[in-house]
Structures are given as structure tokens and as C-alpha cells.
C-alpha positions, 0 to 999 in steps of 0.5 A: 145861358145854354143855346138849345138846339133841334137835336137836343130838343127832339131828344128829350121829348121823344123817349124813343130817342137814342139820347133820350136818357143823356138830355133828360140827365143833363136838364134835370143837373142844369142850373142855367137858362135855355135860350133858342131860336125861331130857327130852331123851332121851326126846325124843330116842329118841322122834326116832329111832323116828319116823324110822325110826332106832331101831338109831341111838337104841340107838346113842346110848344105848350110845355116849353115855349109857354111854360118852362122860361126858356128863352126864344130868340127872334133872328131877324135880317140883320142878325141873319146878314151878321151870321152869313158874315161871320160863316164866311169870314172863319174856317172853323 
């Protein structure tokens, strides 16, 4: 599974965007899974609304939440209170 993260996500809906072209290859040569987070999404249709791309968001929503098999990920307490661990326990 490949973890798919806002940037990645916003760039290969928006064609105006600068990695536009890159995520689009790399998606169409991947073989792998998607997964992602409710963070992310929440971040991600966030993005979208900011910048004045909300139909694209609804978009996304239909086209890869409901219809592209990618993975969703809910991070609920205890998984939250393991990240905030580990951000603590390591440098890098």
C-alpha cells in the first residue's frame, strides 16, 4: 500500500497544479493500493475550499472515496495518542 497524502491528492486533481503532470504518471504506472486518512481528507476538502475548488473536492469525494478502492483509514484516540508518542520519542 502506498500512503497518499493532501499534496499528492490536490495535485492530481487540479490540473493547474505544478505536479499536476508527475502525480498523474506516477498513478497511472502504480500497481499498489492507496490508503489515506480522515486527516488527510479533512485537510485535503479543506484545500480545496480555500482555493476556491469546492466542485473538485465534491469530485474527489465521489471518484475516489466512493469509487477508486482506495483505502480510508480512521485515526481514532488511541492511534492519535501512539503518533504523539512516537513525534516525541524520535528526531527524524
Amino acid at each position: 500500500m502506498i500512503f497518499v497524502d493532501t499534496g499528492a491528492w490536490f495535485a492530481l486533481s487540479i490540473e493547474s497544479d505544478p505536479d499536476h503532470l508527475a502525480a498523474k504518471s506516477f498513478v497511472a504506472a502504480n500497481r499498489e493500493e492507496f490508503i489515506t486518512t480522515d486527516y488527510v481528507v479533512d485537510e485535503l476538502l479543506t484545500l480545496f475550499k480555500v482555493r476556491g475548488q469546492k466542485a473538485k473536492g465534491i469530485e474527489w469525494l465521489y471518484d475516489v472515496l466512493e469509487g477508486s478502492g482506495t483505502h480510508l483509514y480512521w485515526v481514532g484516540e488511541e492511534c492519535f495518542a501512539e503518533a504523539c508518542r512516537l513525534y516525541k520519542e524520535f528526531a527524524d
